[in-house]
ZASEDO-465842 format. One record per residue (C-alpha): residue number from 1; residue in one letter; x, y, z. Coordinates in Angstrom, 1 decimal. Layout:
+-----+-----+--------+--------+--------+
:   n : res :      X :      Y :      Z :
+-----+-----+--------+--------+--------+
: NUM :   A :      X :      Y :      Z :
...
+-----+-----+--------+--------+--------+
This chain:
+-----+-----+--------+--------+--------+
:   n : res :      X :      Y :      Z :
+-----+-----+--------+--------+--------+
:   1 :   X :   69.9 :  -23.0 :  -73.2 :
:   2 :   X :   73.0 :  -23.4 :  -70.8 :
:   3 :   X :   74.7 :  -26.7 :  -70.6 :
:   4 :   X :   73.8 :  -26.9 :  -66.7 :
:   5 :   X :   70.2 :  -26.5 :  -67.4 :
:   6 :   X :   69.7 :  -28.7 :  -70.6 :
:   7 :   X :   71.3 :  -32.0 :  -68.2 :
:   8 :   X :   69.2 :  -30.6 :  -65.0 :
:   9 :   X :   66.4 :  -30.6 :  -67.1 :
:  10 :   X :   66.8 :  -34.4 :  -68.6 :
:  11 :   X :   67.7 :  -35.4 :  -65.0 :
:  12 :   X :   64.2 :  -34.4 :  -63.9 :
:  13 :   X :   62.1 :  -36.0 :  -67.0 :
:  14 :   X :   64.1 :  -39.3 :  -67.1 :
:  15 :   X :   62.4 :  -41.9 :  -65.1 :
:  16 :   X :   65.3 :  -43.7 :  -64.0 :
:  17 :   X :   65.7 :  -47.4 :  -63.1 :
:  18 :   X :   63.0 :  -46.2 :  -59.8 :
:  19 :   X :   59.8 :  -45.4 :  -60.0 :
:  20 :   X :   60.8 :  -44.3 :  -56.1 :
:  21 :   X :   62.7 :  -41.1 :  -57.3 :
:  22 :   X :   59.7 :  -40.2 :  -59.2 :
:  23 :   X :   57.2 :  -40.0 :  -56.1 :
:  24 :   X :   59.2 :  -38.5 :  -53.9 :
:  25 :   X :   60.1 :  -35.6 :  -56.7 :
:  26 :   X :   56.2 :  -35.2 :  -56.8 :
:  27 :   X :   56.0 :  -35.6 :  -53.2 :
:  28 :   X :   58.6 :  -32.7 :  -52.9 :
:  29 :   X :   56.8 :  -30.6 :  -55.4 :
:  30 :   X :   53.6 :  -31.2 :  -53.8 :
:  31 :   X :   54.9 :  -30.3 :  -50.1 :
:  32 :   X :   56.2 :  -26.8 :  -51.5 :
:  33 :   X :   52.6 :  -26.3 :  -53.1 :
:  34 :   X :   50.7 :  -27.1 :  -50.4 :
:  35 :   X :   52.9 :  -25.0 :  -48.1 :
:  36 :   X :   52.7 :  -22.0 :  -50.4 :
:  37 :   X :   49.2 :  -21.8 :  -51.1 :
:  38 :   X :   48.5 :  -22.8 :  -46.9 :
:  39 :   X :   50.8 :  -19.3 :  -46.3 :
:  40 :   X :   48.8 :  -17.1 :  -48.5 :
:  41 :   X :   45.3 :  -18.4 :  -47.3 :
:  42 :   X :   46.3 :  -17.8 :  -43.9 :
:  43 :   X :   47.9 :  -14.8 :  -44.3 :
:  44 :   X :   45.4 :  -13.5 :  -46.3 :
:  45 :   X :   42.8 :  -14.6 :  -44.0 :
:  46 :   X :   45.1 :  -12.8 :  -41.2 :
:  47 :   X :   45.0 :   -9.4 :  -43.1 :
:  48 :   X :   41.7 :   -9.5 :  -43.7 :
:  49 :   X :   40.4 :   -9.9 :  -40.3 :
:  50 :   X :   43.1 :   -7.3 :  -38.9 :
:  51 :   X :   41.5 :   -4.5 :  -41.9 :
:  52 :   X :   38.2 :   -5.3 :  -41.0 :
:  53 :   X :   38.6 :   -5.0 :  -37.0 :
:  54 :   X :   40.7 :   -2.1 :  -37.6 :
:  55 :   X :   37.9 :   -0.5 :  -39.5 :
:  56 :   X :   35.3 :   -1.2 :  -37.9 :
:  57 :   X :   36.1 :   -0.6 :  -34.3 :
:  58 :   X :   37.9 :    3.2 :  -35.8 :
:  59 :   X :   34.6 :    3.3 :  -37.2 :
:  60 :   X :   32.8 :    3.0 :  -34.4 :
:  61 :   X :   35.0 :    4.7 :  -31.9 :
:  62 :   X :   36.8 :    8.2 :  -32.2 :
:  63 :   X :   40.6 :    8.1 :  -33.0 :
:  64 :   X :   41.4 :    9.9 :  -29.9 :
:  65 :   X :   39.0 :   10.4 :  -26.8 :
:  66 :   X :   39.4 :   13.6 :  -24.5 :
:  67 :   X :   38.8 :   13.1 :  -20.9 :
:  68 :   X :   38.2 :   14.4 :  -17.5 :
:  69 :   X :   41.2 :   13.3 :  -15.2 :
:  70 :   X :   38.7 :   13.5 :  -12.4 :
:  71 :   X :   35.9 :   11.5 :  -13.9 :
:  72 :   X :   33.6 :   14.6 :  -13.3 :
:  73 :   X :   33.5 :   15.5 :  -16.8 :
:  74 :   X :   34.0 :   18.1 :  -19.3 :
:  75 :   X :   31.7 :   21.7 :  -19.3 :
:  76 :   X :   31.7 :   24.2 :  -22.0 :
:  77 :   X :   31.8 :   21.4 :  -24.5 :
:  78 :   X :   30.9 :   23.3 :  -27.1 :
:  79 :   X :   33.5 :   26.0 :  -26.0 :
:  80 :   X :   35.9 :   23.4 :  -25.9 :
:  81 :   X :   35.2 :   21.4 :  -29.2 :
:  82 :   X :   35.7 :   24.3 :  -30.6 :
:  83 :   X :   39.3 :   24.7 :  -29.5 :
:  84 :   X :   40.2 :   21.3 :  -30.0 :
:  85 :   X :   39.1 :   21.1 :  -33.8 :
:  86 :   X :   42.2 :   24.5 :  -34.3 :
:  87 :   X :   44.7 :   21.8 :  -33.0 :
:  88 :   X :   46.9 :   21.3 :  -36.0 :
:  89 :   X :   46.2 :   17.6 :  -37.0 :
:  90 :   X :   42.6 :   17.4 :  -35.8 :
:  91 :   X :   39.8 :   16.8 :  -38.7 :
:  92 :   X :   36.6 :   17.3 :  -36.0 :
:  93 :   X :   35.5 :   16.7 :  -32.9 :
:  94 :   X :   31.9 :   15.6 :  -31.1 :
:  95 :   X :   30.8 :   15.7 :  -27.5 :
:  96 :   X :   29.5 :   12.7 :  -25.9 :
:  97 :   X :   28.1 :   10.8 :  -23.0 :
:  98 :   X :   28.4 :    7.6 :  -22.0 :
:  99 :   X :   27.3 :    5.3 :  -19.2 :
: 100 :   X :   26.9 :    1.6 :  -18.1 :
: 101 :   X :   22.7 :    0.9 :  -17.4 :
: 102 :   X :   20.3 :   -1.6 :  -17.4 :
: 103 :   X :   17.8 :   -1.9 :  -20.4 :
: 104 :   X :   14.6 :   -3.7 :  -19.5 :
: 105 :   X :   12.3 :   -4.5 :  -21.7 :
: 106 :   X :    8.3 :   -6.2 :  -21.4 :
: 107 :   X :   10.5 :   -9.2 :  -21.0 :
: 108 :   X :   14.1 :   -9.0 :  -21.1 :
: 109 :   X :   16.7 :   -7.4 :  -18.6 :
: 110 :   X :   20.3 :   -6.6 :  -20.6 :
: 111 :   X :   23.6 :   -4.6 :  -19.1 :
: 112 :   X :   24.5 :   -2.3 :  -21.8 :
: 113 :   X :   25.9 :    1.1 :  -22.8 :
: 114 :   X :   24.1 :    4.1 :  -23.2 :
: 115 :   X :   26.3 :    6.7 :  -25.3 :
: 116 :   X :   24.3 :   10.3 :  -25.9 :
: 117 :   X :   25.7 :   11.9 :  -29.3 :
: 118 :   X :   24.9 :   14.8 :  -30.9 :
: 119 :   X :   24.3 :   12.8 :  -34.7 :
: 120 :   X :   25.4 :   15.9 :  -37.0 :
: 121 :   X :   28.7 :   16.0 :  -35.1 :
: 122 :   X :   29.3 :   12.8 :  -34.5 :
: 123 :   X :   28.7 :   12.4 :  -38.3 :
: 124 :   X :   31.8 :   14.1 :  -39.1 :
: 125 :   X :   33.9 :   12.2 :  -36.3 :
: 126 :   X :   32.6 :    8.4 :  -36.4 :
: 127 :   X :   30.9 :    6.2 :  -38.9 :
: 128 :   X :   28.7 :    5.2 :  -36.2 :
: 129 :   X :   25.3 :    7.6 :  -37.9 :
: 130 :   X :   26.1 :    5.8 :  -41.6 :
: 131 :   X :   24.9 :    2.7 :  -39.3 :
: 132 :   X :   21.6 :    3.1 :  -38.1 :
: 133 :   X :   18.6 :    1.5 :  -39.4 :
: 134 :   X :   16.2 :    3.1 :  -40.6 :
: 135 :   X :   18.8 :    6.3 :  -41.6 :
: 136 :   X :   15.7 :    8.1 :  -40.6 :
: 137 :   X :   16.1 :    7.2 :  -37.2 :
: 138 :   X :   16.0 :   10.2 :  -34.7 :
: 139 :   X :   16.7 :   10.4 :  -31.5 :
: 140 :   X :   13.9 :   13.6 :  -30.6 :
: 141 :   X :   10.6 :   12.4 :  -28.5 :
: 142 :   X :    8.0 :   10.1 :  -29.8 :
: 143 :   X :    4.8 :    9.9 :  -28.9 :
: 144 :   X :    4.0 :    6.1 :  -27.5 :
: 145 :   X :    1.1 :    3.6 :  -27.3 :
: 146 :   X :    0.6 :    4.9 :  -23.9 :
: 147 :   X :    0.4 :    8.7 :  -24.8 :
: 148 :   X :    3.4 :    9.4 :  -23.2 :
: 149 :   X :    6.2 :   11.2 :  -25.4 :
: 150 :   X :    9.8 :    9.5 :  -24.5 :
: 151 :   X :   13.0 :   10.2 :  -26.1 :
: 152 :   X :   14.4 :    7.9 :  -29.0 :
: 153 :   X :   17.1 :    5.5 :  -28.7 :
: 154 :   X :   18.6 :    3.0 :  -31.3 :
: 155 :   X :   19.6 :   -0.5 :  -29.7 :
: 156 :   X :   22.3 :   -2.3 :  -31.5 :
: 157 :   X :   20.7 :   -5.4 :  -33.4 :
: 158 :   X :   22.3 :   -8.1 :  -31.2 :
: 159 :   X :   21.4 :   -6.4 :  -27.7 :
: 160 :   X :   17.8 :   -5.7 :  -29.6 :
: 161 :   X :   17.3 :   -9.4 :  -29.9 :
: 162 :   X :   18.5 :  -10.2 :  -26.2 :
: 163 :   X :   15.7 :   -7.6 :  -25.1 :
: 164 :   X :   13.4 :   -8.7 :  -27.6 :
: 165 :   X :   12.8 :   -4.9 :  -28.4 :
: 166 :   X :   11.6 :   -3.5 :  -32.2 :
: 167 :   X :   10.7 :    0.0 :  -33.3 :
: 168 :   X :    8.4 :    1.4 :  -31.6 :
: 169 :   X :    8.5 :   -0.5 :  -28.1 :
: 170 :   X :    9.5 :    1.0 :  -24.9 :
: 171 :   X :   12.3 :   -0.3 :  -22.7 :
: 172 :   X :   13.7 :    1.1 :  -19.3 :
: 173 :   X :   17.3 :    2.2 :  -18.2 :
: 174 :   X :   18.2 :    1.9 :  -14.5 :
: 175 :   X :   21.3 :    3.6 :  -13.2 :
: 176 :   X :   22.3 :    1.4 :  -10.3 :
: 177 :   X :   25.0 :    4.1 :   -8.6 :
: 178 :   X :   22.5 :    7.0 :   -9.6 :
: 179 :   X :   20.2 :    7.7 :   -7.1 :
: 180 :   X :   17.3 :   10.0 :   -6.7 :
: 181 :   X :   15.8 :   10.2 :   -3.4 :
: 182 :   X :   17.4 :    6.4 :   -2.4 :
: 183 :   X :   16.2 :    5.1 :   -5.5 :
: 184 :   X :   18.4 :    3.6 :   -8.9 :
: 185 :   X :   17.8 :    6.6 :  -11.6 :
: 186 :   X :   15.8 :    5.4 :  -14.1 :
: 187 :   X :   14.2 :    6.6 :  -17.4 :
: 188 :   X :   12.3 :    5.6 :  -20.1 :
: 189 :   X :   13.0 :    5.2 :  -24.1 :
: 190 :   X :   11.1 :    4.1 :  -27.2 :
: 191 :   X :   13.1 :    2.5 :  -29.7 :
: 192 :   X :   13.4 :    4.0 :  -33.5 :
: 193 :   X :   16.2 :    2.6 :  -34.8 :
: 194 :   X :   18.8 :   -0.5 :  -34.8 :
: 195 :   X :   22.8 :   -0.2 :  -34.8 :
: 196 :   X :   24.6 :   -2.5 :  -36.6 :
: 197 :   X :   28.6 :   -1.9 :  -37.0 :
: 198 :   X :   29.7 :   -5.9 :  -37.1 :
: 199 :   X :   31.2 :   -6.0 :  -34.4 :
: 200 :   X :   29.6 :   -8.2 :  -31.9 :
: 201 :   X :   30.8 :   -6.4 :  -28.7 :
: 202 :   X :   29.8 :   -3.1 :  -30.1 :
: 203 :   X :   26.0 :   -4.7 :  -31.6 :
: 204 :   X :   25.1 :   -6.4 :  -28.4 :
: 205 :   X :   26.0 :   -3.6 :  -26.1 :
: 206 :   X :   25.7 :   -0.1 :  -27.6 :
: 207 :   X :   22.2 :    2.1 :  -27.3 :
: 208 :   X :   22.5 :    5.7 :  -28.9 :
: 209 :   X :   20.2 :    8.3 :  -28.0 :
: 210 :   X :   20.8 :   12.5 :  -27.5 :
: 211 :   X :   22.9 :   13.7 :  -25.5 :
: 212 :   X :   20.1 :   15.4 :  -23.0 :
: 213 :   X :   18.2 :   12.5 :  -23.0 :
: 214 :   X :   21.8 :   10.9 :  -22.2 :
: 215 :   X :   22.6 :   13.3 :  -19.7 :
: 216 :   X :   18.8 :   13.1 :  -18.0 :
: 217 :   X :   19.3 :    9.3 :  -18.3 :
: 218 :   X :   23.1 :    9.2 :  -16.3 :
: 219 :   X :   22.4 :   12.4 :  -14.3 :
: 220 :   X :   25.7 :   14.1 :  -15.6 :
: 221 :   X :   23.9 :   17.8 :  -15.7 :
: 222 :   X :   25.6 :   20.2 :  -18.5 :
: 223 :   X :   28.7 :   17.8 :  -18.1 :
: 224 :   X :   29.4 :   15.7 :  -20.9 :
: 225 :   X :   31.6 :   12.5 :  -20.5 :
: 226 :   X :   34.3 :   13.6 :  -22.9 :
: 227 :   X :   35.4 :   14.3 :  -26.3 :
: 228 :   X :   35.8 :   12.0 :  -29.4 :
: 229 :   X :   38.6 :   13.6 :  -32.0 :
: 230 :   X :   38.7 :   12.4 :  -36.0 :
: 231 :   X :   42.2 :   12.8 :  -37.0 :
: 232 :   X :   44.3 :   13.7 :  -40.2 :
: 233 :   X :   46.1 :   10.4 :  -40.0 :
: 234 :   X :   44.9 :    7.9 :  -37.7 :
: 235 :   X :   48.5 :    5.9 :  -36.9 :
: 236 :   X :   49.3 :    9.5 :  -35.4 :
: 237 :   X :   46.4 :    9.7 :  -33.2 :
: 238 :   X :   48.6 :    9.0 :  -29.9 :
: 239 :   X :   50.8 :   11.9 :  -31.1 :
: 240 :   X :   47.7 :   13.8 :  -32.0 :
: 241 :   X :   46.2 :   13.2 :  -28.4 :
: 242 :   X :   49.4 :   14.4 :  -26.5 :
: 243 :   X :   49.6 :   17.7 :  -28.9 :
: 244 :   X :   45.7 :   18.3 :  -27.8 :
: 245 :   X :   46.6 :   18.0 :  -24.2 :
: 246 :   X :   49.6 :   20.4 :  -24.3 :
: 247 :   X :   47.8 :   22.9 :  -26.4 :
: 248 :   X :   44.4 :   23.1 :  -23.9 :
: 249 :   X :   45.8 :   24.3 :  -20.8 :
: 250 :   X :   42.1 :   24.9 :  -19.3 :
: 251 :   X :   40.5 :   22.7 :  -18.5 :
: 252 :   X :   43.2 :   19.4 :  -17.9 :
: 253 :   X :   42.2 :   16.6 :  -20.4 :
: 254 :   X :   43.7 :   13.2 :  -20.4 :
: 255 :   X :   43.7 :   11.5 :  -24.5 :
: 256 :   X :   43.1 :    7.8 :  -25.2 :
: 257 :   X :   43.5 :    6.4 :  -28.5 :
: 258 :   X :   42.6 :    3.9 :  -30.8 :
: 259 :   X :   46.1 :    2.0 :  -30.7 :
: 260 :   X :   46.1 :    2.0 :  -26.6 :
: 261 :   X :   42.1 :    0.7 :  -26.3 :
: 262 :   X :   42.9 :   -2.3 :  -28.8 :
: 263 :   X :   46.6 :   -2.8 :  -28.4 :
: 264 :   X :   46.2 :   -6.1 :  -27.0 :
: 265 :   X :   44.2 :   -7.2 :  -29.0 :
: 266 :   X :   46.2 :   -6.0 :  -32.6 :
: 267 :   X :   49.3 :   -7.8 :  -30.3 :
: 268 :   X :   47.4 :  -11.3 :  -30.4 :
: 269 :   X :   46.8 :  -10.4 :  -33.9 :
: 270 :   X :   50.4 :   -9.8 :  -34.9 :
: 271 :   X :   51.2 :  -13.2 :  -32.8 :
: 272 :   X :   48.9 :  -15.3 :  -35.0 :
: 273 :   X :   50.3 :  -13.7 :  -38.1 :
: 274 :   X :   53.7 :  -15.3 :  -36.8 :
: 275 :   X :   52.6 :  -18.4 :  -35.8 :
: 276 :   X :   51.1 :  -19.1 :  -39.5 :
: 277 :   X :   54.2 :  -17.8 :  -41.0 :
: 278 :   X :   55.8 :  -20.5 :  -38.7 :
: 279 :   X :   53.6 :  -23.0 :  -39.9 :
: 280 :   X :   54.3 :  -22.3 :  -43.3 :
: 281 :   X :   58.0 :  -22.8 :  -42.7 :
: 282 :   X :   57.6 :  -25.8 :  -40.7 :
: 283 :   X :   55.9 :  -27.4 :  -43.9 :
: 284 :   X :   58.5 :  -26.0 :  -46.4 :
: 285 :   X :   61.4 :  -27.8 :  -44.3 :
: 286 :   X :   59.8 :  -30.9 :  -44.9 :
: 287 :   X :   59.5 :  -30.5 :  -48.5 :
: 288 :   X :   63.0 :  -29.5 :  -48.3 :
: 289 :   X :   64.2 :  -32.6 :  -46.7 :
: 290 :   X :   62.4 :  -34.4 :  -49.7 :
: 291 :   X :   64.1 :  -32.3 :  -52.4 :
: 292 :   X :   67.2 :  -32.9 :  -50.7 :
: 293 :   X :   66.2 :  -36.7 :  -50.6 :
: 294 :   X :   65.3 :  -36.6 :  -54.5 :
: 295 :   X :   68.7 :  -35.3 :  -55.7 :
: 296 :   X :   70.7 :  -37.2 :  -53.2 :
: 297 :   X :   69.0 :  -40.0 :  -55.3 :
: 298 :   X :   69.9 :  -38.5 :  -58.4 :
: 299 :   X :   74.0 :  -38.2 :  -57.2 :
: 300 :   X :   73.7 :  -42.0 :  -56.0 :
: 301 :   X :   71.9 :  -43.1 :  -59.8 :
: 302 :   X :   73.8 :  -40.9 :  -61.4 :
: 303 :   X :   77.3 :  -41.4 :  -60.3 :
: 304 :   X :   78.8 :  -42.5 :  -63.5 :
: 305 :   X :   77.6 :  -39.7 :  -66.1 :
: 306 :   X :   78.5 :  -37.5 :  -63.1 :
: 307 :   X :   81.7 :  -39.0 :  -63.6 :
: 308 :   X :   82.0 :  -38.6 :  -67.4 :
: 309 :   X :   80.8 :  -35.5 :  -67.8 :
: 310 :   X :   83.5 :  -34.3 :  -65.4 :
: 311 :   X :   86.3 :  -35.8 :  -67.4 :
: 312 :   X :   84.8 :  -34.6 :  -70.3 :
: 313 :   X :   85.5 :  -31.2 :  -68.7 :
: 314 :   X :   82.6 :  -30.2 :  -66.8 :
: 315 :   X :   83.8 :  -28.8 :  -64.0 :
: 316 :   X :   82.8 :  -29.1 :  -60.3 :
: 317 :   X :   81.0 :  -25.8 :  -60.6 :
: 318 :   X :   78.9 :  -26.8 :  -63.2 :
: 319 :   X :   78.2 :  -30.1 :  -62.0 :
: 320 :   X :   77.1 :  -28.3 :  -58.9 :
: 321 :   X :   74.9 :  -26.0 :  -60.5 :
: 322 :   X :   73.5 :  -28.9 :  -62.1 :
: 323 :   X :   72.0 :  -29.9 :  -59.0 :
: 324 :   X :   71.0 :  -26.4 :  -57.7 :
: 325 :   X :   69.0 :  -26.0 :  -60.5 :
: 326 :   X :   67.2 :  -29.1 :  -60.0 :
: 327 :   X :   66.4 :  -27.9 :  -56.9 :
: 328 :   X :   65.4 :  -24.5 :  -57.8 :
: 329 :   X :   63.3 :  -26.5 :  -60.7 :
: 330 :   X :   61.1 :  -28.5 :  -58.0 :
: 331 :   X :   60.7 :  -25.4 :  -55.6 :
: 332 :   X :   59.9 :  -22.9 :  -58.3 :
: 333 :   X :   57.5 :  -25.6 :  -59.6 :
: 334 :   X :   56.0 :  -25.7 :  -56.2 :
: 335 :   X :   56.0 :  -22.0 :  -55.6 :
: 336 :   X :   54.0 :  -21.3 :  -58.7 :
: 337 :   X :   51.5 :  -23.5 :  -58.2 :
: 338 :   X :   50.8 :  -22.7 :  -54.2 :
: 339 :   X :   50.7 :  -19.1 :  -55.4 :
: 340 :   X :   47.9 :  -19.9 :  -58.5 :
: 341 :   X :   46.1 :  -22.2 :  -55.8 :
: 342 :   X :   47.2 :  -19.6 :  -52.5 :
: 343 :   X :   45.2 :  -16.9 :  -54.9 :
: 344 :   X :   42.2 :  -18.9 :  -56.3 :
: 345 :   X :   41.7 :  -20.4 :  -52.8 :
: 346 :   X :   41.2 :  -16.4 :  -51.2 :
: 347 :   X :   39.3 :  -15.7 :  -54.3 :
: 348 :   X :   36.9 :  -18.3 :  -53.1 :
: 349 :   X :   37.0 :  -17.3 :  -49.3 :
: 350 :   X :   36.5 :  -13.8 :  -50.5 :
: 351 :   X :   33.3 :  -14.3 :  -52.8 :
: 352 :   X :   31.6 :  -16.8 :  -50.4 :
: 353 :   X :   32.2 :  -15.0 :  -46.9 :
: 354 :   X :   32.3 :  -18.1 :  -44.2 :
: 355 :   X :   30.1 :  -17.2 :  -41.1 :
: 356 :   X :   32.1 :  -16.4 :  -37.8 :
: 357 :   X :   30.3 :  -16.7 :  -34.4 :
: 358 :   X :   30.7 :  -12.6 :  -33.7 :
: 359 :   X :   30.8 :  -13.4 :  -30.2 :
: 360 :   X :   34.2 :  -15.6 :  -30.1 :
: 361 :   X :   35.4 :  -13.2 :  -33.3 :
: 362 :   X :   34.4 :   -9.9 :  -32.9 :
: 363 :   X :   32.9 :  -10.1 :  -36.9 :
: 364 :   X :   30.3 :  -11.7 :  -38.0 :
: 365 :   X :   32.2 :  -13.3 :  -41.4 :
: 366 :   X :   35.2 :  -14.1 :  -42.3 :
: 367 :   X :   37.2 :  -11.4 :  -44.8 :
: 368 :   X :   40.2 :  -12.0 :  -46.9 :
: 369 :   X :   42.2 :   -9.3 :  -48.2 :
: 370 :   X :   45.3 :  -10.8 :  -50.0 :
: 371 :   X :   48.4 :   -8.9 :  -49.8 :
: 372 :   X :   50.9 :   -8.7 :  -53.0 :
: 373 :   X :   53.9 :   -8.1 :  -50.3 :
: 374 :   X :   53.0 :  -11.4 :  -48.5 :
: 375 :   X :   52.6 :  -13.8 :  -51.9 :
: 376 :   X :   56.3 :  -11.8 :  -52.6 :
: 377 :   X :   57.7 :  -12.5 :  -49.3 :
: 378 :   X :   56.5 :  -16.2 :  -48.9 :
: 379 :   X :   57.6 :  -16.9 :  -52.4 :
: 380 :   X :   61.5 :  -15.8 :  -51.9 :
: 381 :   X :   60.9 :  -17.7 :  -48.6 :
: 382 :   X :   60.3 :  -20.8 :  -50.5 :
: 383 :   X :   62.6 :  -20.3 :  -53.3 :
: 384 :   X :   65.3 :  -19.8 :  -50.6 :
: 385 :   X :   64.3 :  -22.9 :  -48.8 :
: 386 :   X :   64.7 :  -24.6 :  -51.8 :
: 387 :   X :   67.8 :  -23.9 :  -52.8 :
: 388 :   X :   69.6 :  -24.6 :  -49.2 :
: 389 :   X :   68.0 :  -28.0 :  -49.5 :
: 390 :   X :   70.1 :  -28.0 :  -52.8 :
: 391 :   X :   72.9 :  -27.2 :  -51.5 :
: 392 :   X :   74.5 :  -30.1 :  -50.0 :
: 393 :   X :   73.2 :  -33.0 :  -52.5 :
: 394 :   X :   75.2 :  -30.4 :  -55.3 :
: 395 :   X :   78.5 :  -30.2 :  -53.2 :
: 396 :   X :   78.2 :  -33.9 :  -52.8 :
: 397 :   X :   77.9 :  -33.9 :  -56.8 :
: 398 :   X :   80.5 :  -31.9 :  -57.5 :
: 399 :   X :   83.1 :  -33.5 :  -55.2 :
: 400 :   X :   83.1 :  -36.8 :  -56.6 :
: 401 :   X :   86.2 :  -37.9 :  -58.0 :
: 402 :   X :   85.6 :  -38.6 :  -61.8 :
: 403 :   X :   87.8 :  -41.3 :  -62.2 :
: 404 :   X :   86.6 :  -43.6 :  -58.6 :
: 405 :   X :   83.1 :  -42.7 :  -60.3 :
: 406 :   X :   83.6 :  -44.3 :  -63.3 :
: 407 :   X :   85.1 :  -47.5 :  -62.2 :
: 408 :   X :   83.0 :  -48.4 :  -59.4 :
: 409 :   X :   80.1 :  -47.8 :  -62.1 :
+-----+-----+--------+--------+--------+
């Protein structure tokens, strides 16, 4: 044991001629733990929500979307999927249709989203098939109460409810700006499945169905809306997109991607991730003013064996290290404990999933997923707050003029 730990060390156990000093040390040891394990909960809490909506609206949605510039759509789409899947990059692509309509049911009247798939494609491009309930769920005609044989259509659970529509009932979709002899387009579906991706937006919006009953339903002909695209690497999907274009002459596309449809929100996300690391910091400068407090206490009650030790030939670099590792001691302390209790506390949040009104948070409950890089990061954070707290109280220390100590003492 080095000389400047062993008296750092018996300057922190002894209790002094102040019960004072004592407090505010636990105070300042308590300030760094809270601070820590606050961080990592937040953070963790941060990461998790920005995985899950990551995933789940890539899940739901293509990594890259092929369009018509002119809105008329895309023909040949087979022909053209085709051709798209040989771009280098591309994993698969599936044709789709999509449309905004009104869904009546016996009861209810919901705006929502009709989007025709083809399932076996759309299988290899979106995890939107894995998602239905029943899995045996079609989307081919079904015979009905009435006798009439209507084309299948699977509501997500959430706009389900707000029609107050199960398996087997018939609801209506009306096509306001699609008109067929002066009157709204509108066709009829009986319901086989629910869609559930958990994603609120997504669950109260969304009804699947083929894509000719799509295209009977929207009046889009042999057109289909566009393309979606599954990609080799999904944080390359703008590149991805812009390669497609370039490479398909005939006919002129226009790409969207994941990272342009959510970038706002993944912005707001990245902003709250600052804001709790600035929370974090806000609480460790507190606990730094009161480790700086405690060993400004220590210099002030231990002037004269600050004094003797220094003309017993500890010099001022020592005596300032003394004091550095006092205040490395306390925040190390601190930092250890706010990561046990940072970890534990995720642990908990993790195994008992809080509930999230999925309208105001997109997701339903709320995920952790606790990041080794972050518990690094916020650690050296703290450890380096520490020790500039440190740094004065030790100059201080090791400035004092050994002689002037002793006499005034």
């Amino acid at each position: 044991m080095s000389f400047e730990w062993f008296v750092a060390s018996r300057y922190l156990r002894a209790r002094g001629r102040s019960r004072f000093r004592s407090l505010i040390t636990g105070l300042a040891v308590g300030g760094v733990t809270v601070g820590v394990a606050a961080a990592i909960i937040v953070l963790g809490v941060m990461n998790g929500f920005t995985r899950e909506v990551r995933s789940r609206i890539v899940g739901t949605n293509a990594h890259v979307v092929l369009l018509d510039p002119a809105e008329e759509g895309i023909e040949n789409a087979d022909e053209v999927r085709v051709r798209v899947e040989e771009v280098d990059g591309v994993v698969a692509a599936a044709p789709f249709n999509f449309g905004k309509v009104m869904l009546s049911s016996d009861s209810e009247v919901e705006g929502g989203i009709l989007r025709g798939v083809n399932r076996e494609a759309e299988s290899r491009v979106t995890d939107v098939p894995a998602r239905i309930l029943p899995q045996d769920a079609g989307f081919g005609r079904r015979p009905t109460a009435s006798g009439d044989s209507l084309p299948g259509v699977v509501l997500g659970v959430d706009l389900a409810a707000k029609l107050r529509a199960g398996i087997g009932e018939t609801i209506v979709s009306t096509v306001p700006n699609v008109r067929r002899r002066g009157l709204p387009r509108m066709r009829s579906f009986v319901v086989t499945g629910l869609f559930e991706s958990g994603i609120y937006e997504y669950d109260a919006a969304l009804a699947l169905t083929s894509l000719e009953a799509s295209a009977e339903a929207l009046g889009t002909g042999d057109r289909v809306t566009g393309i979606l695209v599954r990609v080799d690497d999904m944080d390359e999907a703008p590149e991805i997109g812009r390669r497609i274009v370039r490479e398909l002459v005939t006919p002129a596309l226009w790409s969207n991607d994941w990272v342009r449809q959510n970038r706002q929100l993944f912005l707001w996300m990245k902003i709250e991730k600052l804001v709790g690391y600035l929370l974090f910091t806000i609480i460790l400068v507190v606990a730094a003013f009161l480790i700086a407090s405690t060993l400004i206490m220590i210099v002030l009650e231990k002037t004269r064996e600050i004094g003797v030790l220094m003309s017993l030939g500890a010099g001022r670099r020592g005596v300032r290290n003394v004091f550095l590792l006092e205040g490395i001691a306390i925040g190390g302390t601190g930092t250890v404990l706010g990561c046990l209790l940072g970890w534990l506390g995720c642990l908990g949040l993790d195994r008992y999933r809080l509930p999230l009104p999925g309208d105001v948070y997109f997701i339903d409950t709320l995920p952790v997923a606790l990041w080794w890089g972050d518990v690094a990061l916020v650690s050296l954070l703290s450890l380096g707050i520490c020790l500039v707290s440190a740094t004065y109280p030790s100059w201080r220390a090791s400035h004092l003029a050994p002689v002037e100590a002793i006499r005034y003492e």
